[in-house]
TORKOL-4160 file (C-alpha; in steps of 0.2 Angstrom, whole numbers, padded with zeros to 4 digits, m for minus):
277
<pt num="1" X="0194" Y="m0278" Z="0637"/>
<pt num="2" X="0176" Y="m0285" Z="0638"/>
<pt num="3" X="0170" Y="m0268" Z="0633"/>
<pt num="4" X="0180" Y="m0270" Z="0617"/>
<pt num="5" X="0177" Y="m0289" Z="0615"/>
<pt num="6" X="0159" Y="m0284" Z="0614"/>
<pt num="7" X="0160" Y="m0270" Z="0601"/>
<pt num="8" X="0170" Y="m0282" Z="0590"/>
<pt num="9" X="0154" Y="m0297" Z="0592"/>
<pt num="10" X="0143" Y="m0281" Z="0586"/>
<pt num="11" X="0153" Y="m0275" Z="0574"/>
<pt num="12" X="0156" Y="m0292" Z="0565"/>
<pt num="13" X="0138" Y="m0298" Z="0567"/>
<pt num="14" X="0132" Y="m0283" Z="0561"/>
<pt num="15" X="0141" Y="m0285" Z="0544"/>
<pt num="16" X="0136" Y="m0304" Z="0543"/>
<pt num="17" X="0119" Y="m0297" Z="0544"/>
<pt num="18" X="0122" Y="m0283" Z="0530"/>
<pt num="19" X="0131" Y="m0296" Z="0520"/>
<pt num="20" X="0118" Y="m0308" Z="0522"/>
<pt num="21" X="0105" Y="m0297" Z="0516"/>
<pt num="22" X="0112" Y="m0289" Z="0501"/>
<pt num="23" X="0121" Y="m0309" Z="0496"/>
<pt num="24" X="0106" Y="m0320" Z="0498"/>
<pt num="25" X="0095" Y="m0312" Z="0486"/>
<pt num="26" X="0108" Y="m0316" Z="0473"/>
<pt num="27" X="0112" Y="m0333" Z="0481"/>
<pt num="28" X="0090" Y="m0336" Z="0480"/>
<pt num="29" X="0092" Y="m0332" Z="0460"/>
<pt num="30" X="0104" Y="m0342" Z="0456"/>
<pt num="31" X="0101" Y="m0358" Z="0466"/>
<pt num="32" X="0080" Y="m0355" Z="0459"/>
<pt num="33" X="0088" Y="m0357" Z="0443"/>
<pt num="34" X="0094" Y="m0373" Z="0444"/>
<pt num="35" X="0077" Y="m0379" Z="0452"/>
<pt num="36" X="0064" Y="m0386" Z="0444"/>
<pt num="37" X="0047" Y="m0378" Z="0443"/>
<pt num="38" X="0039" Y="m0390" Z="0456"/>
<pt num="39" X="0052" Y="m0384" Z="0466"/>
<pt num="40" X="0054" Y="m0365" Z="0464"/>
<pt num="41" X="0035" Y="m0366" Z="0469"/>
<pt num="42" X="0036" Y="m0377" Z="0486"/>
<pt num="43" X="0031" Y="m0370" Z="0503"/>
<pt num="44" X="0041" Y="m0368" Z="0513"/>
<pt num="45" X="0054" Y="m0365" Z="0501"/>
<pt num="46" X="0071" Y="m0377" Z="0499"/>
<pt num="47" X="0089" Y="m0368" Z="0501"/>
<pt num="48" X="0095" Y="m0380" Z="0490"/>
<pt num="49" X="0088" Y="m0391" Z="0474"/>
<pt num="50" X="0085" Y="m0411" Z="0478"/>
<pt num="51" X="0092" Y="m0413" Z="0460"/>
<pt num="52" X="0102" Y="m0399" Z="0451"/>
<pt num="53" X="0094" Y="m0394" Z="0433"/>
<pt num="54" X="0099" Y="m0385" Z="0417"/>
<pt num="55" X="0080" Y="m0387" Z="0410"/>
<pt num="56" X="0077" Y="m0368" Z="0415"/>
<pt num="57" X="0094" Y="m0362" Z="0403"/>
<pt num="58" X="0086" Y="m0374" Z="0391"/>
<pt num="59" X="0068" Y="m0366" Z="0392"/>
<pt num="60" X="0076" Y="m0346" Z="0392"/>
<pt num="61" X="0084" Y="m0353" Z="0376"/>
<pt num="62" X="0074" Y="m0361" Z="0364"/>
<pt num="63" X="0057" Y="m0354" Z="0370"/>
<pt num="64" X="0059" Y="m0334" Z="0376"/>
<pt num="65" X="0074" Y="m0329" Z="0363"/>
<pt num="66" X="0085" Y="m0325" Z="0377"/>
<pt num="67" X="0101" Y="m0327" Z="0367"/>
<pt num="68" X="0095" Y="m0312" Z="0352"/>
<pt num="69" X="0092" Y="m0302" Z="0369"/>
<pt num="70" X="0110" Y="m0307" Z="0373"/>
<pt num="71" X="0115" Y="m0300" Z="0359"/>
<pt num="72" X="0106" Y="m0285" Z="0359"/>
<pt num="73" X="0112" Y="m0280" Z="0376"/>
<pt num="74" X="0129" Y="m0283" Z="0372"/>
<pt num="75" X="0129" Y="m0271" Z="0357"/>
<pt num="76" X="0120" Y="m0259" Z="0367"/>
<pt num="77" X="0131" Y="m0258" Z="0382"/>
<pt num="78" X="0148" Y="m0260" Z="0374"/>
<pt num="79" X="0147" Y="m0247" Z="0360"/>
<pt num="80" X="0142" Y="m0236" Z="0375"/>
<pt num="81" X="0154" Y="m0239" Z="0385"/>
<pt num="82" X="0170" Y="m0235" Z="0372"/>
<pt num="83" X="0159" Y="m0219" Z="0366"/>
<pt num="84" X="0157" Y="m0214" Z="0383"/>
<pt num="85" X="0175" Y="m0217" Z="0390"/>
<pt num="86" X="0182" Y="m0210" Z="0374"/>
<pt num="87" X="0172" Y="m0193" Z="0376"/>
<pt num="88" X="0174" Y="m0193" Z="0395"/>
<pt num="89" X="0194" Y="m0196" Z="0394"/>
<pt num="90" X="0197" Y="m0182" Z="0382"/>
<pt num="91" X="0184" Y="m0170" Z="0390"/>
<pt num="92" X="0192" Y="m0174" Z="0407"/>
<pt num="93" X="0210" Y="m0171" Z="0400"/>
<pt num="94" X="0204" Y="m0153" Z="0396"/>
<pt num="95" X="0197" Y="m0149" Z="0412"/>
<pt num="96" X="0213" Y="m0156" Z="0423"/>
<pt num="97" X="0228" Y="m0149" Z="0410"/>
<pt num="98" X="0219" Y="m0134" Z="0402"/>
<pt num="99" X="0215" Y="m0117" Z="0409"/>
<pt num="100" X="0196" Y="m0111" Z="0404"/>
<pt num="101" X="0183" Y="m0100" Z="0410"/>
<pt num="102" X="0168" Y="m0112" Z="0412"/>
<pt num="103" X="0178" Y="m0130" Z="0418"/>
<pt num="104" X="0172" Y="m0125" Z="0437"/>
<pt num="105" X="0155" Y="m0122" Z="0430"/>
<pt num="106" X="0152" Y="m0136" Z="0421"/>
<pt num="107" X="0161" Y="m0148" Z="0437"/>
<pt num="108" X="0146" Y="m0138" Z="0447"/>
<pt num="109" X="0133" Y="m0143" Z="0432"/>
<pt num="110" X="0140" Y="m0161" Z="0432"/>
<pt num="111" X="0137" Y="m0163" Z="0452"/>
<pt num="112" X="0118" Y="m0152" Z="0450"/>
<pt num="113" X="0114" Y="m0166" Z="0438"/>
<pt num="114" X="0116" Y="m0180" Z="0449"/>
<pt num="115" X="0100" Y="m0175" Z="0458"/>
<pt num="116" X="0088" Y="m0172" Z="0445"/>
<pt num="117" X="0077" Y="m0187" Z="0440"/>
<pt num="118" X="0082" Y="m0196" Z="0426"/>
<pt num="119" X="0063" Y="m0198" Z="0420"/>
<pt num="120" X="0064" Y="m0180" Z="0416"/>
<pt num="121" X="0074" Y="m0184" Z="0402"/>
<pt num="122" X="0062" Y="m0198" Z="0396"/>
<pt num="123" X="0046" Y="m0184" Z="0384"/>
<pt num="124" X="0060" Y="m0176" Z="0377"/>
<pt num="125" X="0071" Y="m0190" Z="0371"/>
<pt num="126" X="0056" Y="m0198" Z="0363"/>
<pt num="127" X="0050" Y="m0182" Z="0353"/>
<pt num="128" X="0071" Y="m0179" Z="0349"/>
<pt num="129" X="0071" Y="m0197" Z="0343"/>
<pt num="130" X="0055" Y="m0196" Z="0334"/>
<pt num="131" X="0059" Y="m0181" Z="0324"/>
<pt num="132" X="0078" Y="m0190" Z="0318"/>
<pt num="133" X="0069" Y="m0205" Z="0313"/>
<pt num="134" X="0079" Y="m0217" Z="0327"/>
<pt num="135" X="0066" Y="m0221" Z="0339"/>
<pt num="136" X="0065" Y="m0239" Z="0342"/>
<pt num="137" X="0083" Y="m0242" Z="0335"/>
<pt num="138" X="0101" Y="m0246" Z="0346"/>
<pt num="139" X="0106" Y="m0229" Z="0340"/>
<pt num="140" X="0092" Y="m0222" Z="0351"/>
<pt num="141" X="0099" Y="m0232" Z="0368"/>
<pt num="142" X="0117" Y="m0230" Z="0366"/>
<pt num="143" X="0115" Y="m0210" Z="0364"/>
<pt num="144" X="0104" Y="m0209" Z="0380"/>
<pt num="145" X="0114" Y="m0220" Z="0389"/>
<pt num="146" X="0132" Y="m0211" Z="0385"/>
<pt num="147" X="0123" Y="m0191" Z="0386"/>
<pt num="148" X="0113" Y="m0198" Z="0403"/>
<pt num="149" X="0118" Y="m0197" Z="0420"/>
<pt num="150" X="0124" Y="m0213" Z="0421"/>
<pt num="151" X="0133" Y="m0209" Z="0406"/>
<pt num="152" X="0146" Y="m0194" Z="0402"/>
<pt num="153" X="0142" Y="m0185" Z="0418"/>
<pt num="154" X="0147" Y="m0197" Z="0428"/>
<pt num="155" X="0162" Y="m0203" Z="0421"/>
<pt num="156" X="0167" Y="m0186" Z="0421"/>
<pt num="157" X="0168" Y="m0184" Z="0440"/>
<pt num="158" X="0177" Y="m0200" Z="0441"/>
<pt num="159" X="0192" Y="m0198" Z="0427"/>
<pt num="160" X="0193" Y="m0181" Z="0433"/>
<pt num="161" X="0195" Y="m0185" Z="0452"/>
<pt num="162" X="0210" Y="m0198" Z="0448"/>
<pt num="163" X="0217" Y="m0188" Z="0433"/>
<pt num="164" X="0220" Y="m0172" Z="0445"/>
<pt num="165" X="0231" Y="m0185" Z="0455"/>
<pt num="166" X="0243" Y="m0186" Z="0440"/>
<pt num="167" X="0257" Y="m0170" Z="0442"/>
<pt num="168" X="0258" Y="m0157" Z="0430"/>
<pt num="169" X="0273" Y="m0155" Z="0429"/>
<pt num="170" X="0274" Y="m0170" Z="0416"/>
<pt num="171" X="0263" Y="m0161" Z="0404"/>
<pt num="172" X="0274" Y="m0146" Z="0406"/>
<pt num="173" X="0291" Y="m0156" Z="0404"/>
<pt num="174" X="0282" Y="m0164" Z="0389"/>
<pt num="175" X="0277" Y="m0147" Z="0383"/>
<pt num="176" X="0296" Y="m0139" Z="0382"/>
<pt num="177" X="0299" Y="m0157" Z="0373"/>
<pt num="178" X="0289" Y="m0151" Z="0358"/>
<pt num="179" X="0276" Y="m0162" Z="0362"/>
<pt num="180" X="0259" Y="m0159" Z="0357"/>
<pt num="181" X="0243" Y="m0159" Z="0369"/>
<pt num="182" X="0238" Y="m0176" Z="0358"/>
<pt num="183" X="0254" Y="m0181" Z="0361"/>
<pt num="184" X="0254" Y="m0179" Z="0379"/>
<pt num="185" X="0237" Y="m0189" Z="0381"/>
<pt num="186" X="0240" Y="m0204" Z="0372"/>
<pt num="187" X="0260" Y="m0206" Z="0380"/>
<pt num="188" X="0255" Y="m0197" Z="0399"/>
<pt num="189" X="0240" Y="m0197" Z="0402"/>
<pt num="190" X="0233" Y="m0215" Z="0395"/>
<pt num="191" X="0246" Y="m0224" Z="0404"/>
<pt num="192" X="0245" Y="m0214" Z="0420"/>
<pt num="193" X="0226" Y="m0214" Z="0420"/>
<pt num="194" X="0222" Y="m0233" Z="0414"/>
<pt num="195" X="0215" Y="m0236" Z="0431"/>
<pt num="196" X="0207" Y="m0222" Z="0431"/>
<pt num="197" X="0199" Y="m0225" Z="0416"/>
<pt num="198" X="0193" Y="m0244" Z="0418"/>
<pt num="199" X="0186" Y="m0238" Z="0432"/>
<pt num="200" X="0174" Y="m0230" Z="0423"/>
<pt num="201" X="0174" Y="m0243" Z="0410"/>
<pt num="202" X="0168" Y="m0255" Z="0423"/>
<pt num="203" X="0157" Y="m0241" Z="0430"/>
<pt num="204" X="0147" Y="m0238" Z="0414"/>
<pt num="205" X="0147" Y="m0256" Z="0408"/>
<pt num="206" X="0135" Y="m0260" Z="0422"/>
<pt num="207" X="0123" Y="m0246" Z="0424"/>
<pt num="208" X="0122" Y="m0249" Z="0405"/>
<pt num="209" X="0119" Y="m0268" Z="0403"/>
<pt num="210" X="0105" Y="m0267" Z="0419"/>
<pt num="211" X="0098" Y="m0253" Z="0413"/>
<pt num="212" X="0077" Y="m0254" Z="0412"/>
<pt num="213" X="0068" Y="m0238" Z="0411"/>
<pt num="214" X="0075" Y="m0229" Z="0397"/>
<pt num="215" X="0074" Y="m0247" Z="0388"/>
<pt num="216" X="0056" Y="m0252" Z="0390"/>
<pt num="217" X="0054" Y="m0235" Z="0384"/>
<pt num="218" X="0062" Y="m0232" Z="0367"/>
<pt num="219" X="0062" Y="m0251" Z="0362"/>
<pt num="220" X="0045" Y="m0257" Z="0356"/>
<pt num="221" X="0050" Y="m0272" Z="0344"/>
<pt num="222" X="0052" Y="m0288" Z="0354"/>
<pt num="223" X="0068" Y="m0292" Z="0342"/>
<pt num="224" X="0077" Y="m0278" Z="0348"/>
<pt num="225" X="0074" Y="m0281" Z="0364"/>
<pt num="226" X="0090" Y="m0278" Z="0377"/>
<pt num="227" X="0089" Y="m0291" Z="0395"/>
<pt num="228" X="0082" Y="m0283" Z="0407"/>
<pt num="229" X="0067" Y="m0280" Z="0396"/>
<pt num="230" X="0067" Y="m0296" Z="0389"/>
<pt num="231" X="0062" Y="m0301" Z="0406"/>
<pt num="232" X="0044" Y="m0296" Z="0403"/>
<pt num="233" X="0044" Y="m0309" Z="0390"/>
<pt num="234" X="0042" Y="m0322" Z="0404"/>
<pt num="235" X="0028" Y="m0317" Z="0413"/>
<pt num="236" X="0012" Y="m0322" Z="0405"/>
<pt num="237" X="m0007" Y="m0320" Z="0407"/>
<pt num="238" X="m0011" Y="m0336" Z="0418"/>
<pt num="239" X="0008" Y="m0338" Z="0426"/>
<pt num="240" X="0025" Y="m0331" Z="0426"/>
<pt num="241" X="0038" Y="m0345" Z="0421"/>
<pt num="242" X="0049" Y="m0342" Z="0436"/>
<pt num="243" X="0062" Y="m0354" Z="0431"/>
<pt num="244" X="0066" Y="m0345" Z="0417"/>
<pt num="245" X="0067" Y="m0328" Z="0424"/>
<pt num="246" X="0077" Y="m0335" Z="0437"/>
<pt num="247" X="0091" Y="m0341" Z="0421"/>
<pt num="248" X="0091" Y="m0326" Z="0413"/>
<pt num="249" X="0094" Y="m0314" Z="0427"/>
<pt num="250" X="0109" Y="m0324" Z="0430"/>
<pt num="251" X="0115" Y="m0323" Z="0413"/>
<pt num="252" X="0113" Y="m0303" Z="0417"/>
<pt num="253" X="0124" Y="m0301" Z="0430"/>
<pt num="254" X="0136" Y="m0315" Z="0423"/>
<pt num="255" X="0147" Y="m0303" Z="0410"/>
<pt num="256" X="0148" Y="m0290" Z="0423"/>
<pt num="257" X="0156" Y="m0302" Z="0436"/>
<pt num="258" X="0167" Y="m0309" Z="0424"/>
<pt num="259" X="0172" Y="m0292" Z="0418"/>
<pt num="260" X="0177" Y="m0287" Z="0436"/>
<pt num="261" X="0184" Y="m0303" Z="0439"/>
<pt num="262" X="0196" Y="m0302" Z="0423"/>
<pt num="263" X="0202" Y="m0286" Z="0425"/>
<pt num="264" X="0200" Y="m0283" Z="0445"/>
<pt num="265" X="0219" Y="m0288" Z="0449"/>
<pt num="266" X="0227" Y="m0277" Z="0433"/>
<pt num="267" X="0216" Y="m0261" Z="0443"/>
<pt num="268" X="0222" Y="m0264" Z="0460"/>
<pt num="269" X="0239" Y="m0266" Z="0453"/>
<pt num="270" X="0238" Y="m0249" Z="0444"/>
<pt num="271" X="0231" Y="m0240" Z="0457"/>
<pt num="272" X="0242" Y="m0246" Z="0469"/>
<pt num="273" X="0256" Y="m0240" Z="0458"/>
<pt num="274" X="0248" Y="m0225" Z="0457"/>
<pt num="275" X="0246" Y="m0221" Z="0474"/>
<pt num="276" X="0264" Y="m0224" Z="0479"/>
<pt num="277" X="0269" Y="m0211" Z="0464"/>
């Protein structure tokens, strides 16, 4: 019993520590925003603000543009997401319901490109882009960041591993019906594979909005600036204004927590469901 007692202390401190670790960085940023700048600089540093200020939001605002990189970012992200998922559900529907030579292949060649570097990618955009005259544009972003690894591929892998969980036999019965393979995918497969498929919604949405190095790279004009480069906009020559970084890095993660949040209950529902098919 004490044996058992003292694995459960282990087991649960160990997770306070894990938690701890991955939950105060976030916590530091946010509480940091709301500080002032006398603040943010003291030694040794407060865990919480003497008085709670918007000052930093202001700043981000009215001095560093943050709302046109707002606006950027969201154009970016979300057209990538409905071209990815769009491209990804139909191209997963093929390989789950339709025999074809190469779909093992190209499911190897999806798992193969998981390990390659994504900076390898970065010469050969730039030359492609350069010679189509889209360099420095949205267009340029939201084609690396669906054809990338954290794009198609990926969504790939995860509609098909919950699509093959969906019975055939559907199709088929839908087949003898008279119905088409369009048919089938907007009255099957869609409704069946909704969780599914805001997974990977969710999925792309993220890696897309935080996305840096792909970014910093193809954009050059500071008005088409997406967040997370934007950023760079607050470190000067003489200091870095820490307040407002602090702002804005909350206003990244903000739309992909309310995301989650909004639609979090309708995917556990689903898969749920799912599961008990």
């Amino acid at each position: 019993m004490n044996k058992k007692l003292t694995t459960k202390i282990l087991q649960y401190f160990s997770l306070l520590v894990t938690l701890g670790i991955i939950i105060f960085p976030v916590y530091w940023i946010i509480i940091s925003s709301f500080k002032t700048k006398d603040e943010i600089l003291t030694y040794p540093p407060k865990l919480f603000p003497d008085t709670f200020t918007l000052d930093n939001y202001v700043t981000a605002f009215r001095e560093y543009d943050v709302l046109t990189f707002l606006r950027n970012s969201l154009i970016v992200t979300i057209a990538t997401m409905l071209l990815t998922v769009i491209i990804a559900a139909f191209a997963a529907y093929a390989m789950c319901f339709f025999k074809f030579a190469p779909a093992k292949m190209l499911t190897n060649l999806l798992y193969i490109m998981q390990i390659l570097p994504t900076i390898t990618m970065m010469v050969p955009l730039m030359t492609i882009y350069r010679m189509m005259g889209i360099q420095n544009t949205y267009a340029s972003l939201i084609l690396t960041y669906t054809a990338s690894i954290t794009g198609i591929p990926i969504a790939l892998i995860l509609m098909t591993g919950h699509f093959t969980g969906i019975p055939k036999e559907l199709f088929e019965s839908a087949a003898i019906d008279g119905a088409s393979p369009t048919k089938a995918f907007f009255k099957i497969l869609l409704p069946l594979g909704m969780p599914g498929i805001v997974c990977t919604a969710i999925y792309v949405f993220v890696q897309a909005w935080q996305e840096f190095m792909f970014a910093v790279n193809l954009i050059t004009t500071p008005g088409k600036y997406t967040l997370p480069i934007g950023l760079q906009s607050f470190v000067g020559m003489r200091s870095t204004d820490w307040g407002g970084m602090m702002a804005t890095c909350t206003l990244i993660a903000v739309p992909a927590v309310l995301l989650f949040t909004l639609v979090q209950n309708y995917f556990v529902d689903n898969m749920s469901g799912a599961v008990k098919e």
